[in-house]
SEDONU-788983 format. One line per field, with one value per residue (C-alpha): residue number from 1; residue in one letter; x, y, z. Coordinates in steps of 0.2 Angstrom, whole numbers, plus 5000, padded with zeros to 4 digits. Example, Ala and Ser with C-alpha at 12.3 -4.5 7.8 and 13.67 -1.06 7.14 Angstrom:
2
resi <- 1|2
resn <- A|S
u <- 5062|5068
v <- 4978|4995
w <- 5039|5036
% end
This chain:
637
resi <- 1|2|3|4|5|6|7|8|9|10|11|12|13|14|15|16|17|18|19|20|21|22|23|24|25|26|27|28|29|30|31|32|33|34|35|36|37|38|39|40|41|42|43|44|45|46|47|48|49|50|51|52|53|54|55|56|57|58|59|60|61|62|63|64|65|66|67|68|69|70|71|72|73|74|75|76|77|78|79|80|81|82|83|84|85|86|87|88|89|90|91|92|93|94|95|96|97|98|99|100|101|102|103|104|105|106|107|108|109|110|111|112|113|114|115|116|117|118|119|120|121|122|123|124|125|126|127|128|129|130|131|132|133|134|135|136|137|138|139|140|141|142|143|144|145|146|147|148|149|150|151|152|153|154|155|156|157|158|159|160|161|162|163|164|165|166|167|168|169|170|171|172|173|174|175|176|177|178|179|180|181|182|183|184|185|186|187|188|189|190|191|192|193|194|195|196|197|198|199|200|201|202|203|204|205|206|207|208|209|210|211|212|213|214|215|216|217|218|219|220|221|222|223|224|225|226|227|228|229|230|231|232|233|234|235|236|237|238|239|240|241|242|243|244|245|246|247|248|249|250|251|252|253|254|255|256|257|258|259|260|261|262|263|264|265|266|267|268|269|270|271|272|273|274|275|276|277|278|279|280|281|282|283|284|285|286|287|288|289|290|291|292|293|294|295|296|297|298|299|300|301|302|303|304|305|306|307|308|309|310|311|312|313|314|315|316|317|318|319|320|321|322|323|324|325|326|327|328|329|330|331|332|333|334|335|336|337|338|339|340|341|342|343|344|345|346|347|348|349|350|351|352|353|354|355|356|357|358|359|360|361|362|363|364|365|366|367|368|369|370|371|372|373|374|375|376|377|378|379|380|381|382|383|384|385|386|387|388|389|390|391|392|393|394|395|396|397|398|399|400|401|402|403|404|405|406|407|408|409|410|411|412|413|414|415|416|417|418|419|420|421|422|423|424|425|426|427|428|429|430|431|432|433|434|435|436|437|438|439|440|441|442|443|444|445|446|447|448|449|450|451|452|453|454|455|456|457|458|459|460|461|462|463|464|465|466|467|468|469|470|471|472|473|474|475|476|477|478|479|480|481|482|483|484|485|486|487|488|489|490|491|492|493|494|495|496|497|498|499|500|501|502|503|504|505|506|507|508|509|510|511|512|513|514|515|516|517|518|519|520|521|522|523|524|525|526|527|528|529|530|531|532|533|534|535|536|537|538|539|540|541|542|543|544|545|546|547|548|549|550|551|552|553|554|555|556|557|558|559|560|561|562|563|564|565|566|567|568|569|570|571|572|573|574|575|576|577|578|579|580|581|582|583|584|585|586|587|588|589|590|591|592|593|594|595|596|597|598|599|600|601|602|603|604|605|606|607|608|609|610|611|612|613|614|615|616|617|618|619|620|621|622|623|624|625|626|627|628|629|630|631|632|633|634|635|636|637
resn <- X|X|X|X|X|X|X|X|X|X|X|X|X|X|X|X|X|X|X|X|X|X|X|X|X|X|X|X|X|X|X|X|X|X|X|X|X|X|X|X|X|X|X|X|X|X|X|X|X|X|X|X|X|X|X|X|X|X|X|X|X|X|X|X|X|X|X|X|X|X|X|X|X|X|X|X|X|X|X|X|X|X|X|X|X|X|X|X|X|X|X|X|X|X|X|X|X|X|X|X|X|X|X|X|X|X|X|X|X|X|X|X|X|X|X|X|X|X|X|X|X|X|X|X|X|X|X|X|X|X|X|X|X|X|X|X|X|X|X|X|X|X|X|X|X|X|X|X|X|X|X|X|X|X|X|X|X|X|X|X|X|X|X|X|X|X|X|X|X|X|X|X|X|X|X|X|X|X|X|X|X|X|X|X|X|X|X|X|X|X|X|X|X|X|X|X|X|X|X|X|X|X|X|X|X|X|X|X|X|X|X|X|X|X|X|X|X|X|X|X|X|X|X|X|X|X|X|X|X|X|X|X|X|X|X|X|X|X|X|X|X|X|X|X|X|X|X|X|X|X|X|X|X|X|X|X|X|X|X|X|X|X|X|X|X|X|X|X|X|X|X|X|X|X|X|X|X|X|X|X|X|X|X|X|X|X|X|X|X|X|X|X|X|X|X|X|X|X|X|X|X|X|X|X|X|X|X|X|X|X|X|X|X|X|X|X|X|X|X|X|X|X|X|X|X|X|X|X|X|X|X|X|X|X|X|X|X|X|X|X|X|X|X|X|X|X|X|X|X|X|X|X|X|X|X|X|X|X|X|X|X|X|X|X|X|X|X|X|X|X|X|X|X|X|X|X|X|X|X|X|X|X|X|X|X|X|X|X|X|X|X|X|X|X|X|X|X|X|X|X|X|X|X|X|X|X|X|X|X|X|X|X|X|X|X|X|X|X|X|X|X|X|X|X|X|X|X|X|X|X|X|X|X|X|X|X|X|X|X|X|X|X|X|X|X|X|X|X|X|X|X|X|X|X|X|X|X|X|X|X|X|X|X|X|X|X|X|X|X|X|X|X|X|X|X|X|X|X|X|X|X|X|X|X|X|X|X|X|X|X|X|X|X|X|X|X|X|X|X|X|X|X|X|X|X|X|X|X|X|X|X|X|X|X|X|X|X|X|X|X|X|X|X|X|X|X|X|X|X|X|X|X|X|X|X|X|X|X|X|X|X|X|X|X|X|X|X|X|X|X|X|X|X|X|X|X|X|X|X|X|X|X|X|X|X|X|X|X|X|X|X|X|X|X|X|X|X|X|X|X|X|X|X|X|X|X|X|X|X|X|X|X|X|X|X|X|X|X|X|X|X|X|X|X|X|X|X|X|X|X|X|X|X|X|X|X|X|X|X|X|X|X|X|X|X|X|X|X|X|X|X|X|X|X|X|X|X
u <- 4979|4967|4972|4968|4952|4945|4947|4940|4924|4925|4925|4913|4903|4903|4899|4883|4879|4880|4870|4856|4856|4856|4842|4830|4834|4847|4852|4835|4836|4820|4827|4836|4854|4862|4878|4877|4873|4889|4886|4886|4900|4901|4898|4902|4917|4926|4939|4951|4960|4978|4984|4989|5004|5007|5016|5030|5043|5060|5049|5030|5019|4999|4991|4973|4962|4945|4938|4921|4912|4898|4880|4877|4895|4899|4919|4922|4940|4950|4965|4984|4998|5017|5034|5052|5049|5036|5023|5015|5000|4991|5007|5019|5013|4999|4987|4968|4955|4935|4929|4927|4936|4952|4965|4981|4995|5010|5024|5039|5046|5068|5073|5078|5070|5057|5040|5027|5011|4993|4975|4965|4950|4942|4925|4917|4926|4941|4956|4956|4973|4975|4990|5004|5010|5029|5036|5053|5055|5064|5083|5084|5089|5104|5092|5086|5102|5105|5087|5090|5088|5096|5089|5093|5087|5101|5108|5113|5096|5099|5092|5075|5078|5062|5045|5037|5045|5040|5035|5052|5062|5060|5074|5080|5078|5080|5086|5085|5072|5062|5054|5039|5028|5012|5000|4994|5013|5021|5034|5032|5046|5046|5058|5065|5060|5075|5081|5093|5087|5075|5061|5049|5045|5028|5021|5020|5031|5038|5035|5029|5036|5031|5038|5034|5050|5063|5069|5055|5047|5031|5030|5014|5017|5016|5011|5009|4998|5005|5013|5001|4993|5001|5020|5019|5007|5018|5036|5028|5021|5038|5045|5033|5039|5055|5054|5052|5040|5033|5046|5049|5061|5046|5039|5052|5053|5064|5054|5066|5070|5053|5049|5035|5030|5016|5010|4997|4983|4975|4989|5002|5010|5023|5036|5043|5055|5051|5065|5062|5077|5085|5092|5083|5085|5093|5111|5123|5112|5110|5097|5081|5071|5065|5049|5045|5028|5014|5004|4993|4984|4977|4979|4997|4991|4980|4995|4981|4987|4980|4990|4989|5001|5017|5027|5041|5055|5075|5078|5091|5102|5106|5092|5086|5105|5101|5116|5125|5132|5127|5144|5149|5147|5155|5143|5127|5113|5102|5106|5094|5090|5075|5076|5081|5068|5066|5052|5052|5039|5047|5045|5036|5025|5036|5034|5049|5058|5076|5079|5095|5107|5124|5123|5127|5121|5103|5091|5078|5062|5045|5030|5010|5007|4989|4993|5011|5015|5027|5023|5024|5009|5010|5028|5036|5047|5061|5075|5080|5088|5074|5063|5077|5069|5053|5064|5072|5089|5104|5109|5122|5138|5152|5163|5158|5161|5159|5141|5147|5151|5146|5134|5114|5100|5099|5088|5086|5081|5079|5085|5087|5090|5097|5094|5105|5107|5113|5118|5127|5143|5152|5148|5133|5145|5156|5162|5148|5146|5135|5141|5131|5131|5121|5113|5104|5092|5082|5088|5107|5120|5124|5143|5151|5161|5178|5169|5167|5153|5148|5131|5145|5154|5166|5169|5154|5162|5159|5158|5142|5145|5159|5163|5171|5175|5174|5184|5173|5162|5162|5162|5148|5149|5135|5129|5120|5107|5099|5082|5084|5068|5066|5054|5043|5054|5068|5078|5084|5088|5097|5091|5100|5104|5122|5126|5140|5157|5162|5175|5161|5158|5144|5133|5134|5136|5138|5121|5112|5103|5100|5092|5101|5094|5104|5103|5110|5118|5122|5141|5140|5144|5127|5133|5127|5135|5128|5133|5143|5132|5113|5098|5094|5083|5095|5090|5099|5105|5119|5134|5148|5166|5170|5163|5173|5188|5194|5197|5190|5189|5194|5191|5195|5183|5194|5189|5197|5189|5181|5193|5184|5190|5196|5197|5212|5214|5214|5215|5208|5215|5207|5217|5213|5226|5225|5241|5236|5230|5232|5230|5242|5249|5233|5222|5202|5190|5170|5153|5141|5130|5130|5138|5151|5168|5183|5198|5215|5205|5190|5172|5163|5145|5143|5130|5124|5119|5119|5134|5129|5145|5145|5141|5128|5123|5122|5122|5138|5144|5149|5154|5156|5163|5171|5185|5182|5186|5190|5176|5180|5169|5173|5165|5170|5175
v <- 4607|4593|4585|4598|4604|4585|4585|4603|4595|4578|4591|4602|4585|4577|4594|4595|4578|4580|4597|4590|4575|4585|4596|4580|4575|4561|4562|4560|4545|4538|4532|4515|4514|4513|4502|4485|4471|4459|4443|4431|4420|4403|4388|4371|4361|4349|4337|4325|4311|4310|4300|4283|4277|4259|4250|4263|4259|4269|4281|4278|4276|4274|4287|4285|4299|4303|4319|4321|4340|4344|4344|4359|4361|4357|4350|4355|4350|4337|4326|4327|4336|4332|4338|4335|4350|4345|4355|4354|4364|4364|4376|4362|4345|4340|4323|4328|4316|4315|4309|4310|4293|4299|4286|4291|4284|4298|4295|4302|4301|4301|4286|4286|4301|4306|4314|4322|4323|4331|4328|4345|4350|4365|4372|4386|4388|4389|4375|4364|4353|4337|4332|4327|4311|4306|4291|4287|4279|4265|4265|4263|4244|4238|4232|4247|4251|4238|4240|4258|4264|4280|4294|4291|4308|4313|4329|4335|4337|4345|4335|4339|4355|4362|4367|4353|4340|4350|4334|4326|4342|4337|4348|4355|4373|4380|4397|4406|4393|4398|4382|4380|4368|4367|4360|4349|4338|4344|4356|4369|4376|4394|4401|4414|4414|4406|4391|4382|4392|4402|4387|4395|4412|4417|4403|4413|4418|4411|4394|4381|4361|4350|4334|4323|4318|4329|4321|4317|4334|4337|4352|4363|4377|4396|4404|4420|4419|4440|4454|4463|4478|4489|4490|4501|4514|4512|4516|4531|4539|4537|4544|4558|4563|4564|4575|4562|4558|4539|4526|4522|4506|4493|4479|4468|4465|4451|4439|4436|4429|4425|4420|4409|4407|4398|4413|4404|4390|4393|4411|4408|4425|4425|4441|4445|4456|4463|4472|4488|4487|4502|4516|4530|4544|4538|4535|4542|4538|4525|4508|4507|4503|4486|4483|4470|4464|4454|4439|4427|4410|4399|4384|4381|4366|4375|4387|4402|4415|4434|4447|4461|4474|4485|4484|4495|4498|4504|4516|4530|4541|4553|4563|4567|4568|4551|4555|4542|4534|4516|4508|4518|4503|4508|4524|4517|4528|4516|4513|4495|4487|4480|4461|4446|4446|4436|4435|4432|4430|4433|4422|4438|4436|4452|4450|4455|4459|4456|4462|4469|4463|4472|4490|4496|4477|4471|4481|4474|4482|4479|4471|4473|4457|4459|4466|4460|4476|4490|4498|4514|4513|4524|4524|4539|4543|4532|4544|4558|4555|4558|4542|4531|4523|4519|4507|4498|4498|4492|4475|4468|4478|4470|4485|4502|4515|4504|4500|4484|4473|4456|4449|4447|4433|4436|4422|4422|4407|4408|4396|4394|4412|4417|4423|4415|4426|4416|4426|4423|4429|4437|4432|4416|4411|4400|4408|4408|4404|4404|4412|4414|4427|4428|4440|4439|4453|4454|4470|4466|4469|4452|4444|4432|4415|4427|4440|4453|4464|4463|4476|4490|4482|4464|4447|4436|4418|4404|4399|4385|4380|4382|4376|4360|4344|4326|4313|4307|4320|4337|4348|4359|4381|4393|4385|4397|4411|4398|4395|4385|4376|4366|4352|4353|4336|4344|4344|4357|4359|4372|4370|4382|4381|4373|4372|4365|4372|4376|4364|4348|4348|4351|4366|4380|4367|4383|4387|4372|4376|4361|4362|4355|4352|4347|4345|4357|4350|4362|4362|4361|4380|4383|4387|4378|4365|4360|4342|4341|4328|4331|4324|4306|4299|4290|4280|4288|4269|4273|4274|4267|4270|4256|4263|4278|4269|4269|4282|4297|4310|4326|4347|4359|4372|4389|4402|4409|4417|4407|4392|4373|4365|4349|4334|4323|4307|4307|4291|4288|4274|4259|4262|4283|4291|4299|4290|4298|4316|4335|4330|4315|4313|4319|4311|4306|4302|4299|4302|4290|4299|4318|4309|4319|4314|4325|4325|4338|4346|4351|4347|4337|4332|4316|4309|4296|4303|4298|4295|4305|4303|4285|4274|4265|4278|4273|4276|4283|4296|4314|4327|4343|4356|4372|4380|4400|4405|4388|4375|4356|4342|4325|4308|4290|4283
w <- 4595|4590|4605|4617|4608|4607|4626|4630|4621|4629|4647|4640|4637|4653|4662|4652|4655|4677|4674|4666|4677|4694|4685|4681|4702|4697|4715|4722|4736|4729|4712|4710|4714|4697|4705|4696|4707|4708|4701|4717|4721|4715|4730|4732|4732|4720|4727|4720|4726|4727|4709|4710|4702|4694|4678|4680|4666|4663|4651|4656|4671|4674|4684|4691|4702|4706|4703|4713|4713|4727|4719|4707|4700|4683|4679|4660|4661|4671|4669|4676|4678|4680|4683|4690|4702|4716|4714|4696|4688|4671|4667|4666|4656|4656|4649|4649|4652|4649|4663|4683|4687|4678|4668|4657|4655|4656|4644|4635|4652|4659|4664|4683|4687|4702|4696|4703|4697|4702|4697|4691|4687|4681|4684|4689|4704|4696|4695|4709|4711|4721|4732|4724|4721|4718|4710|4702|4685|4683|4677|4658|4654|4642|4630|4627|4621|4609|4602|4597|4582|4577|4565|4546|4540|4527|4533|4516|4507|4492|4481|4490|4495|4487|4488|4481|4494|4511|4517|4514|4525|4543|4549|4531|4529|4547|4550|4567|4575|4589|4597|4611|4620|4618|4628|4615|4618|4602|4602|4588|4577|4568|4557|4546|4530|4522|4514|4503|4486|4495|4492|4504|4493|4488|4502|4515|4530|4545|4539|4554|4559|4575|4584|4598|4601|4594|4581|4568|4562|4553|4541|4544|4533|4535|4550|4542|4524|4519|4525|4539|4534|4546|4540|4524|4535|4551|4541|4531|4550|4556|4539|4540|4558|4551|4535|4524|4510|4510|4507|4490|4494|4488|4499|4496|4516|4525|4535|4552|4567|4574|4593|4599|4617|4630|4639|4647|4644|4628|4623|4612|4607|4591|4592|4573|4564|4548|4539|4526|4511|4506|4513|4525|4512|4496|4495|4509|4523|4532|4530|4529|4548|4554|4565|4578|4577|4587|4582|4594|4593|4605|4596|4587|4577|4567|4562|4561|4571|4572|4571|4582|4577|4576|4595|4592|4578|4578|4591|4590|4599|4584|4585|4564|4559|4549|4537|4542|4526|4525|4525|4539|4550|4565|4568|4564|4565|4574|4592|4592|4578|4581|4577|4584|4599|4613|4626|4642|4658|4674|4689|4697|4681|4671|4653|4645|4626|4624|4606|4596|4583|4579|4582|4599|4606|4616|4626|4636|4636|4651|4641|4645|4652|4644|4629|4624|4618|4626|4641|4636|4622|4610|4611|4607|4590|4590|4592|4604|4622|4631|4622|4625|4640|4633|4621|4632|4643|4637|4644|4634|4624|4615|4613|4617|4604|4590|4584|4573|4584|4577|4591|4590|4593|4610|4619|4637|4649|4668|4679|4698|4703|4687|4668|4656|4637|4625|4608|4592|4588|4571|4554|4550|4535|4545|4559|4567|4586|4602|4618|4634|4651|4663|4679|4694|4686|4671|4664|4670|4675|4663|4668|4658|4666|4670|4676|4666|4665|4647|4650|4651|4637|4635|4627|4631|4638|4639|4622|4620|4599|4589|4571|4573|4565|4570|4560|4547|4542|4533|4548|4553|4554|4557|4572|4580|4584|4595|4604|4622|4633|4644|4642|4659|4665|4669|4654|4644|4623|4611|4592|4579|4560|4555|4539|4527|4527|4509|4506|4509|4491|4479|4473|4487|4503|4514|4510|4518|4531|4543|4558|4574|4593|4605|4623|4638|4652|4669|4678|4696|4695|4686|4670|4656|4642|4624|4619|4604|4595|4591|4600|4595|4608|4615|4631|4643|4653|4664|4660|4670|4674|4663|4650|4650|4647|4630|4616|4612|4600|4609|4601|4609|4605|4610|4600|4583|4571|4557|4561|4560|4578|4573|4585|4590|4599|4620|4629|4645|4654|4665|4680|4680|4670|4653|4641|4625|4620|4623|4642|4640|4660|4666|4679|4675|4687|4685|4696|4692|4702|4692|4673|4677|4669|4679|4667|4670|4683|4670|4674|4657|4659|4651|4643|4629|4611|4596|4585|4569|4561|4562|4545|4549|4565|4581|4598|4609|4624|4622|4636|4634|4649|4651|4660|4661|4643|4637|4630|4629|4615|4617|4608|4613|4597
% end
């Protein structure tokens, strides 16, 4: 009723206001037309010369261009941009200069790999690009190889595990990261608030680290200083719609699974989940909501981002029959439970929310581009069939009829005609592991490796990380609820937590929390592989078929249920056959070409990491590959 009579005013209003206007001759041809005049369109040009190209190294090159604007137009930006695909913009990397004759010097770069790379410049006629130049960097040299030195961050940092030596973490105290890149060169890590004796609370939440290179990290602190304004309003709203008096559960809220993104120049946008303790209505009901929320920055470094607000919370399909006891696992009363999101921009420039954890699995849910927030704005209350839609479609479902189904963190990537989801499967003790599916479509139908269609309900394959065990070490479990980019050169990463398994020894091993990156390789059937070891900076020199001769350390990493895949000895010999091993009798074969090692008739991308097993560490090649539901690690001992 407010409604309706707020807008009969509103009319009332705006009739009053024509009346008046035609009565004092508002239409009388002699007055001036109250149409703005358009501000005039900007002239001139600005050109730039194609870049030139010199001192190319395996991993640097010098680029020089000449930016020259007509008289009257001011540049207030310029430099150049690069990528592996052949037509870069300021999107992809980027090295600004300060003046008109332009000079940098590109680094970071893959060895044995063709660039391409654009002046710019921006003025007030926009961003003006110059051709592209290409150039190939030179092959990675053997010497690189024996001047490499490897990471020697201890992995188990209990004995710094707290507040007071931040500094000292690096990669200590990672759960669920979420990793971007900024234009700035560094790639920023975000996290759940959690941590090996929870060193993080009352600092803060979704705590911030940076790196150049992947594998030194800087701790920058909180990215949010307290818990925004709007939760405690926004549950008792929702509670109120319902019946309910205002939530008496306390503000003890969890701090989780946070999702940073470029959106464009200068537009970084944050996704994260805030959970509610307690249970909807006392006890034989089911828990307490969770809320996705929205922060923004334009400048990561300075960690100060503004907040913009409440996006959407658990959505369900059981009307207000919230009864639902709260160990009643497999009849949840939520139909999405609103963590674990992932965000995604289109190559048609869709923005889109892949969100979900447990429950009846993901949904995928259109974004305003502008505002970040749902389409539908105000959404309706989040239950009844007839609000479904505006919370999303259903993309991904383990089993159908059972709402606890052990599968959340779902990340999504795109790559050449297809979106990849990545997800995490059963418990994050130890039996932890990351599948991945993909579609041709956004919002589904999503197939795993054999077929299945897993948006109507299925086993996710194939299976990306595993726990596993290579000789010499502890093991590693939990590794999972993963964040995946791409670097702008053409390569690709997957960062999760890992942790101890319980029998390495000490005070609670299982809760350490480390964070690990690895890099993603892609089968000649487009599907992607993680490499068993993580990512050292190793220079990637090529590796030969000689090379591949030898002894390996082979796991297979089929999956069983909270099992640590251990490895055994395979032998590949000079002369092509395997004489030792699982796949003893076997044939092996390798293209230099696509490091690609072909052993038994299974595909293994092959490349050179770093040996973090090793005592002292040190530099070595992995391959990992798959075969439908099968998953296959090796290391050259």
């Amino acid at each position: 009723m407010i409604k309706t009579n707020s807008l009969f005013l509103k009319l009332c209003c705006l009739l009053c206001a024509a009346i008046i206007v035609s009565a004092c001759g508002g239409g009388d041809s002699d007055d001036p037309d109250p149409t703005p005049t358009p501000p005039p369109t900007p002239t001139g040009t600005v050109t730039i010369s194609a870049p030139r190209v010199s001192d190319i190294s395996a991993t640097s090159a010098t680029v020089r261009a000449t930016v020259t604007p007509s008289s009257g137009v001011s540049v207030t930006s310029r430099g150049f941009c690069y990528s592996t695909s052949p037509n870069p913009t300021t999107s992809d990397n980027t090295v600004p200069t300060q003046l008109n004759d332009m000079l940098a010097t590109l680094t970071g770069l893959t060895a044995n790999t063709t660039y391409y790379v654009k002046g710019y410049a921006v003025s007030s006629l926009g961003t003006t690009y110059s051709d592209a130049t290409s150039f190939k960097t030179e092959e990675a040299s053997g010497s690189m190889l024996d001047n490499y030195t490897a990471p020697t961050y201890q992995d188990d940092y209990r004995n710094f595990s707290g507040w007071n030596d931040r500094a000292k973490w690096n990669l200590a105290n990672v759960h669920d990261p979420s990793v971007m890149l900024a234009d700035d060169g560094y790639y920023y890590m975000y996290c759940t608030d959690a941590g090996y004796g929870d060193p993080q609370a009352g600092h803060g939440h979704f705590h911030c680290r940076r790196s150049k290179d992947l594998v030194s990290w800087e701790y920058l602190g909180a990215s949010m200083p307290s818990t925004p304004s709007w939760v405690q309003p926004k549950l008792n709203e929702i509670r109120k719609n319902m019946g309910l008096g205002n939530s008496t559960a306390g503000t003890n809220y969890g701090y989780w699974a946070p999702c940073a993104r470029k959106v464009k120049t200068g537009l970084y946008r944050m996704y994260y989940c805030i959970v509610v303790p307690g249970t909807i209505n006392g006890d034989g009901t089911w828990s307490e909501r969770a809320f996705i929320g929205l922060m923004e920055t334009s400048d990561p470094a300075s960690n100060k981002w503004e907040d913009k607000g409440y996006v959407l919370t658990n959505y369900s399909d059981k009307g207000l029959n919230f009864k639902v006891a709260a160990n009643n696992w497999a009849n949840c009363y939520f139909k999405y439970n609103a963590i674990d999101p992932s965000y995604i921009i289109t190559p048609e420039g869709e923005h889109w929310l892949i969100y979900g954890s447990w429950h009846s699995g993901f949904a995928a849910v259109q974004l305003n581009a502008e505002t970040g927030k749902t389409l539908v704005d105000p959404l309706p209350d989040p239950w009844g069939s007839d609000h479904e839609a505006a919370y999303g479609k259903r993309v991904f479902t383990r089993k159908n009829g059972d709402r606890w189904q052990g599968a959340e963190a779902p990340e999504v990537i795109y790559k050449d005609g297809y979106y990849y989801l990545f997800m995490a499967y059963d418990a994050l003790d130890v039996p932890y592991n990351t599948r991945v599916v993909r579609s041709k479509k956004i919002d589904g139908p999503y197939e795993s490796i054999t077929g299945t269609n897993v948006t109507n309900g299925g086993d996710a394959y194939p299976i990306m990380t595993h726990p596993y065990q290579f000789s010499g070490s502890k093991g590693w479990v939990g590794i999972s609820h993963c964040a995946v980019w791409e670097d702008g050169n053409g390569n690709w990463y997957y960062a999760s937590q890992q942790r101890f398994p319980t029998t390495a020894g000490g005070n609670a091993p299982n809760a350490v929390m480390l964070g690990g990156v690895r890099s993603i390789l892609w089968t000649s059937s487009g599907w992607p592989v993680v490499m068993p070891e993580r990512y050292g900076a190793v220079p990637q020199v090529a590796i030969t078929k000689d090379e591949i001769a030898g002894t390996w350390e082979h796991i297979d990493l089929s999956y069983k249920y909270g099992e640590i895949k251990t490895s055994s000895t395979m032998t590949f010999a000079a002369d092509g056959t395997i004489t030792d091993g699982i796949w003893k009798g076997g044939k092996w074969s390798f293209d230099a070409s696509t490091n690609t090692l072909t052993a038994n008739g299974v595909e293994l991308k092959v490349q050179r990491e770093c040996d973090w097993e090793a005592s002292p560490r040190k530099h070595t090649i992995v391959y990992a590959g798959i075969n439908d539901s099968k998953t296959y690690w090796g290391k050259k001992k």
